[in-house]
VOGU-3710 file (C-alpha; in Angstrom, 3 decimals, decimal comma):
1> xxxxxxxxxx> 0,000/0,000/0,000  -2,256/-0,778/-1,825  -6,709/0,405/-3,353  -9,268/1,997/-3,729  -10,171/5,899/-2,443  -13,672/4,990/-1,198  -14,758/1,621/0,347  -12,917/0,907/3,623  -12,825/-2,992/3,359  -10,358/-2,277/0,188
11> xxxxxxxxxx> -6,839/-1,122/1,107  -5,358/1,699/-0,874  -2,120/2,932/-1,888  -1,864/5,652/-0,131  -1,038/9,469/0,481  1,850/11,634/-0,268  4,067/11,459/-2,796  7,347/10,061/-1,935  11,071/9,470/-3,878  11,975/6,694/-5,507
21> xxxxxxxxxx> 12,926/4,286/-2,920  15,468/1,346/-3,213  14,275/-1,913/-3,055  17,015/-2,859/-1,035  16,380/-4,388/2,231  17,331/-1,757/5,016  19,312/-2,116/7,570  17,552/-3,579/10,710  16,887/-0,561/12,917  18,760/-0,810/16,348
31> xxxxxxxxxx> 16,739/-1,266/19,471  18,374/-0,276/22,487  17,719/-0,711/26,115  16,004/1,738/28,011  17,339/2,450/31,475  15,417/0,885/34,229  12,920/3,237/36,077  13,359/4,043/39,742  13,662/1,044/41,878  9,561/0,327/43,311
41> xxxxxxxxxx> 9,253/-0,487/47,198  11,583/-2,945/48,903  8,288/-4,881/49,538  8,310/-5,830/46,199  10,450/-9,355/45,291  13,018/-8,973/42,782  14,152/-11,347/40,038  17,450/-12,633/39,833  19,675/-12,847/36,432  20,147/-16,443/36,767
51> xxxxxxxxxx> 15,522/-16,807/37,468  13,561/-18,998/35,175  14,294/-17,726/31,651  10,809/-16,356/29,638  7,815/-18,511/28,266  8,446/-18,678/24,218  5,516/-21,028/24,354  2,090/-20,208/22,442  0,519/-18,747/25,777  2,562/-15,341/25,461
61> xxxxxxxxxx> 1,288/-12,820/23,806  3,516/-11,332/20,722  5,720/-8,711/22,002  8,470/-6,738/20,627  12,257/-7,867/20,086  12,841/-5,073/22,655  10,759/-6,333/25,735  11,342/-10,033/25,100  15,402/-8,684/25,458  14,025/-6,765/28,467
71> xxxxxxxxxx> 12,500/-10,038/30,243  15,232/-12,478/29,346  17,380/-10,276/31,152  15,419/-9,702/34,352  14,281/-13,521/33,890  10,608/-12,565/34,001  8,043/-15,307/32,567  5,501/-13,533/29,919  3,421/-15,899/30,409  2,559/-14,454/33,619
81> xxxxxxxxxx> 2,773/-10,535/32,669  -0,654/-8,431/32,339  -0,284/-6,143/29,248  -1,356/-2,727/30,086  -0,746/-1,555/26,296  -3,028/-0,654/24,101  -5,261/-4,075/22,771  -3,341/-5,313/26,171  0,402/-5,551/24,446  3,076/-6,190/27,112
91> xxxxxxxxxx> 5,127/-2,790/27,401  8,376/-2,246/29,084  7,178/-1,078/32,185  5,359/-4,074/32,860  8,412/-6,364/32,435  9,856/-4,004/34,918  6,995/-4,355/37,290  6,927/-7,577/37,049  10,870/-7,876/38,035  10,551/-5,974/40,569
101> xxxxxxxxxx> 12,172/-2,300/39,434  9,079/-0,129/38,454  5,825/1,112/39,447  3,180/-0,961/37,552  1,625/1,290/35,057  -2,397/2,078/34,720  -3,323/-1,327/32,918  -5,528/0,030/29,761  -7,936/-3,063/30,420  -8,573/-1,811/33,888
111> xxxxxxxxxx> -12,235/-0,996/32,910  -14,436/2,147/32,748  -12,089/3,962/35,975  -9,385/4,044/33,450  -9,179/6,457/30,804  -6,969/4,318/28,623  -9,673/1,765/28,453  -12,508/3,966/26,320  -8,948/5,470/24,228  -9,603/4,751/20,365
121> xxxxxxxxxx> -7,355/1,805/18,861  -8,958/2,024/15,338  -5,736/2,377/13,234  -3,340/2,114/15,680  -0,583/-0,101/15,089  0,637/-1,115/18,533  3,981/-2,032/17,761  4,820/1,830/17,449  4,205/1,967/21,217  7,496/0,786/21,686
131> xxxxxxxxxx> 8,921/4,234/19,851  7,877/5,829/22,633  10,447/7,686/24,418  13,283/6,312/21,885  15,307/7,932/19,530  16,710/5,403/16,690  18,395/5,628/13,416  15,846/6,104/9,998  15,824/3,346/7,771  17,140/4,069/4,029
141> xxxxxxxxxx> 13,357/4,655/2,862  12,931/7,476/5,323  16,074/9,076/4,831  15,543/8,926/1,218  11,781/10,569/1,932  12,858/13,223/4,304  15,830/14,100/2,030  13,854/14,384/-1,627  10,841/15,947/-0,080  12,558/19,220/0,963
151> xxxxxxxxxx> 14,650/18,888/-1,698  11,438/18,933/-3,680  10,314/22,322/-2,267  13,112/23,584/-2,463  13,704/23,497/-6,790  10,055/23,668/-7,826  7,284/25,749/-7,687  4,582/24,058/-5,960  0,870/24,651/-6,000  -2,140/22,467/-5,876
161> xxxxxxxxxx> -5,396/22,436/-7,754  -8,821/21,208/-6,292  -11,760/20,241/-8,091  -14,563/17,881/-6,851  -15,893/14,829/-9,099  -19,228/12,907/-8,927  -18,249/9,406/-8,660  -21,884/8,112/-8,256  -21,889/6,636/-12,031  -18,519/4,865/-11,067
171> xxxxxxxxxx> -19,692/3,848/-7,921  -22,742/2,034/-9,318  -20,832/0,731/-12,378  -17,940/-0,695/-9,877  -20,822/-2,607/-7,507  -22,590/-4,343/-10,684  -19,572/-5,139/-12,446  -17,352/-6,151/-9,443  -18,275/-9,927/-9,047  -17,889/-10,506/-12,690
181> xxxxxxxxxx> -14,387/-8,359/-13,192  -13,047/-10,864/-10,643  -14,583/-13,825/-12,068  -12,710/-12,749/-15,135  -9,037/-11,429/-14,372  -9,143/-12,591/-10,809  -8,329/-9,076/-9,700  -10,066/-6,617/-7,620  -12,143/-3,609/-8,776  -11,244/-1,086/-7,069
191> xxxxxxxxxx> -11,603/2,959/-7,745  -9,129/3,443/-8,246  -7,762/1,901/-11,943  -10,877/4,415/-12,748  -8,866/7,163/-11,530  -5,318/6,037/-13,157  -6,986/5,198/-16,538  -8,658/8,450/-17,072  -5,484/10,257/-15,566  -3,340/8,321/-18,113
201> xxxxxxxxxx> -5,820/9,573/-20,967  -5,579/12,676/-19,619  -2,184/13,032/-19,883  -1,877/11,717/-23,344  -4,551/14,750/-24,105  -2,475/17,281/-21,984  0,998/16,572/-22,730  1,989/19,731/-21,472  1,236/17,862/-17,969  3,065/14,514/-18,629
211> xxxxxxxxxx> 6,448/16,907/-19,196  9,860/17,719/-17,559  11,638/20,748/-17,164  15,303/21,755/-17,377  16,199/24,954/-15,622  20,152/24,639/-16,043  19,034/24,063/-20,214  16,307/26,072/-20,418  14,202/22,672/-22,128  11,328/20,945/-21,585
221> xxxxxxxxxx> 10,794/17,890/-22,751  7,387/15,822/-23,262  7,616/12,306/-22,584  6,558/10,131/-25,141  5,251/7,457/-22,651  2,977/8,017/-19,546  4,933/6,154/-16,657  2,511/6,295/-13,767  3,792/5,773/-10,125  1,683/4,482/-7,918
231> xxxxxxxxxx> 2,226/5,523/-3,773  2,182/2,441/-1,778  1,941/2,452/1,900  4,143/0,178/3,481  5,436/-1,272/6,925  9,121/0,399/5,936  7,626/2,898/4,543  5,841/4,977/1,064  7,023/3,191/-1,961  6,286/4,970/-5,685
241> xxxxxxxxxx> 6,538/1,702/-7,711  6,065/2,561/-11,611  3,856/1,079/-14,368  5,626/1,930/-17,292  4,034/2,814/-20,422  0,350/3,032/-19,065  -1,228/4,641/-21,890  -1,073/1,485/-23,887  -3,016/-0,811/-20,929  -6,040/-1,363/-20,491
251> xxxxxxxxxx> -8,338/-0,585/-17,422  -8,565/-4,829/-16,296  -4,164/-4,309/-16,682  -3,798/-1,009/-14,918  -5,866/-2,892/-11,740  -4,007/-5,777/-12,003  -0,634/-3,761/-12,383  -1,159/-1,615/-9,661  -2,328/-4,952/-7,406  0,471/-6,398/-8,414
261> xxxxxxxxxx> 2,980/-3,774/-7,592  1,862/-3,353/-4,018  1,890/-6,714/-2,959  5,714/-6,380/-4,532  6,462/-3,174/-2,447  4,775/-5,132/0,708  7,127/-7,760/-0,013  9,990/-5,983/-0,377  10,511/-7,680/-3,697  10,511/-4,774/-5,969
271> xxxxxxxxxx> 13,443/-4,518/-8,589  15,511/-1,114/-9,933  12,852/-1,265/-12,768  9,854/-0,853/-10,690  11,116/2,478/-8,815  12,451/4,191/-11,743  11,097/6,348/-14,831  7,883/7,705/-13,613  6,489/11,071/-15,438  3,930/11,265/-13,247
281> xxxxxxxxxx> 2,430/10,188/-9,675  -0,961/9,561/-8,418  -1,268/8,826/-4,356  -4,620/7,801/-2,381  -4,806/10,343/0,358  -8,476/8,862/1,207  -7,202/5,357/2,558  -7,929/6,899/5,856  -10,310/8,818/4,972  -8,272/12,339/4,206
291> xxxxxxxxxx> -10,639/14,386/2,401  -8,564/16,673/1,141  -4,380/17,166/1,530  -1,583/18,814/-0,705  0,652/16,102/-1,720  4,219/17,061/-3,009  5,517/16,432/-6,488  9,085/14,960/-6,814  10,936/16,606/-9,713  11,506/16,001/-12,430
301> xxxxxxxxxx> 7,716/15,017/-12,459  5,517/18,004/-13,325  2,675/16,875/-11,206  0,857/14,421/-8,257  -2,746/13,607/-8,643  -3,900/12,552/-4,696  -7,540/10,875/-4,578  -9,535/11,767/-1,727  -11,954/9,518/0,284  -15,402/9,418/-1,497
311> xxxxxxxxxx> -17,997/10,188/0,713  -21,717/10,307/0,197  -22,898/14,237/0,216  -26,331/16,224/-0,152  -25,232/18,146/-3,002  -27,393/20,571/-5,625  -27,918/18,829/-8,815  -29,388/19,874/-12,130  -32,781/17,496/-13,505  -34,242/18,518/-16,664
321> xxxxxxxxxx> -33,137/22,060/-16,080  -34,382/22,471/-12,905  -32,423/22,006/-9,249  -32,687/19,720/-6,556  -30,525/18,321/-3,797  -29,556/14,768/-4,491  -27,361/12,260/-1,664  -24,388/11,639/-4,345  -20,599/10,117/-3,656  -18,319/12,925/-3,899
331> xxxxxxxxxx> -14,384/12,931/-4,262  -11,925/15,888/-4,515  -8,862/15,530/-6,519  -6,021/17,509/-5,572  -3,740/18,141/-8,219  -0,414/19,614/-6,935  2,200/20,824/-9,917  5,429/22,510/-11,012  4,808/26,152/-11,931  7,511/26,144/-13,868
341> xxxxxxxxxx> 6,313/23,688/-16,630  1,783/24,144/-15,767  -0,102/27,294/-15,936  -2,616/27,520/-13,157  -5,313/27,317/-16,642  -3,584/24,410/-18,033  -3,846/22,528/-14,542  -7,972/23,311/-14,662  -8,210/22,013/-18,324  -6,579/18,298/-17,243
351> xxxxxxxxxx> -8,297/18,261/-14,169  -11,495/18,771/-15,977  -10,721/16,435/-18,574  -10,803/13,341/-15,317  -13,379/15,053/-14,002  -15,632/14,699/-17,091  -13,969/10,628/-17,972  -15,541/10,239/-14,354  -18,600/11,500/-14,209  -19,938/10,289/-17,948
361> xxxxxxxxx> -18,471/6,889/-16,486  -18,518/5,009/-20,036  -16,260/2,227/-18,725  -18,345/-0,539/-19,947  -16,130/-1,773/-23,071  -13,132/-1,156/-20,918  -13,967/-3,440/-18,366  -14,498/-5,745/-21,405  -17,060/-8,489/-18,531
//
């Protein structure tokens, strides 16, 4: 990740536009030991070095490389340790309870009398509980990131258009045709090949969009293919693996490319090939339900296409010449580009141009079901 803007049971590729990111494995980020807190009350037993080594069995709950260090040292059995994390993960502190060296924190479990226990833990991940209080060397993905993001800023002029699209007509054509699309390529139908293939088309109308500019030459040059990154979210970090020469796929291969690719950058099997060459980026702010966000264009691309969460809206709608509010699924498409090669007029006319492939929706012989 990675998707589809809308529909929460689909997983999307996600957000801002990153660098190209090696497909290297990174080096294993160092976890260190923590001091031990203030020793707790003498009334408390402690654990010897040479106590009955930790429970591996299936009983223990998973915990982090860091606190299974933590109770093999202080000999404390899992097994035996209340998790006061959140969803109940063991943290530090509790090995240290348990061994006798620390006050035993407010267990998040401890019922209504415990603030933790009504806390939110929809899209937490609770292995980044353990970051808490750290400080620990980036992997290469982030330092790449960090480094080509303000570098970004930094040689281009950035500014992002907004325009909102109807998706109803997709919407309706996705849910009838969905069953059979899989049936077909086994591949899921997401919203967002929609998006990509009338983006691609787009930029084959507007090649003024799908170009590069050269401030040292004083050239711009207009790519003769439409290489379409696609942001992937992933446990190491956002991946912009490429599908090269889009405008010549169709809309079943762009959703089985871009399936394809993210369950490659999940995998950490994506090669030089995949990460390289793109003219252009689209990113899927809405996997979390953004509904609107400026992403950042890496240069030399010209422009980053995000895709908002589509959410169903009473919105004013024209019948037979007369108006009326109507409950319709609504997206906004942020379209952030290079000054430098896109007039503020020319980033309207390709932003229209989706906008209308959307709404008219005339997907049928694409989807070819």
């Amino acid at each position: 990740e990675q998707a589809a803007p809308a529909e929460k049971e689909e997983p999307k590729a996600e957000e801002k536009s990153e660098p190209k990111a090696e497909e290297k494995a990174e080096p294993k980020v160092e976890e260190k030991e923590e001091k031990s807190a203030p020793a707790a009350s003498d009334s408390k037993p402690a654990v010897s070095e040479g106590s009955t080594k930790i429970n591996n069995g299936d009983d223990v709950p998973y915990v982090t490389p860091l606190v299974r260090k933590l109770a093999e040292k202080h000999g404390v059995d899992l097994s035996t340790v209340s998790g006061t994390g959140v969803g109940g993960r063991i943290r530090k502190q509790d090995v240290l309870a348990a061994a006798g060296e620390g006050e035993a924190p407010a267990s998040a479990n401890a019922g209504s009398t415990d603030p933790r226990a009504r806390w939110s833990t929809k899209s937490v991940d609770p292995e980044k509980q353990e970051l808490i209080g750290t400080t620990q060397k980036v992997n290469r993905i982030r330092e790449i990131t960090a480094a080509k993001m303000v570098k970004a800023l930094q040689i281009s002029a950035q500014l992002t258009h907004v325009q909102e699209v109807d998706m109803t007509a997709i919407w309706d054509l996705r849910k009838q045709s969905k069953q059979a699309f899989i049936e077909k390529y086994e591949a899921n139908l997401s919203f967002l090949p929609f998006i990509v293939k009338a983006t691609v088309e787009a930029l084959v109308s507007h090649p003024n969009v799908n170009a590069s500019y050269n401030p040292e030459t004083k050239e711009m040059t207009y790519h003769a293919d439409v290489n379409v990154a696609i942001a992937v979210d992933t446990p190491r970090g956002l991946l912009t693996p490429v599908i090269h020469k889009a405008q010549d796929l169709t809309l079943p291969e762009i959703a089985k490319a871009i399936a394809e690719l993210a369950d490659k950058a999940r995998n950490n099997k994506l090669k030089p090939n995949d990460l390289t060459g793109a003219t252009f980026t689209v990113t899927n702010i809405g996997s979390e339900g953004a509904l609107l966000d400026t992403p950042i264009l890496v240069p030399p691309q010209a422009g980053i296409l995000g895709t908002a969460a589509i959410t169903k809206r009473a919105v004013v709608v024209n019948e037979n010449g007369q108006d009326a509010i109507a409950i319709r699924q609504m997206c906004y498409l942020p379209f952030t580009y290079d000054h430098q090669v896109v007039d503020g007029a020319d980033a309207g006319r390709f932003i229209t141009t989706i906008k209308d492939r959307l709404e008219t929706a005339d997907f049928a012989a694409d989807l070819d079901i």
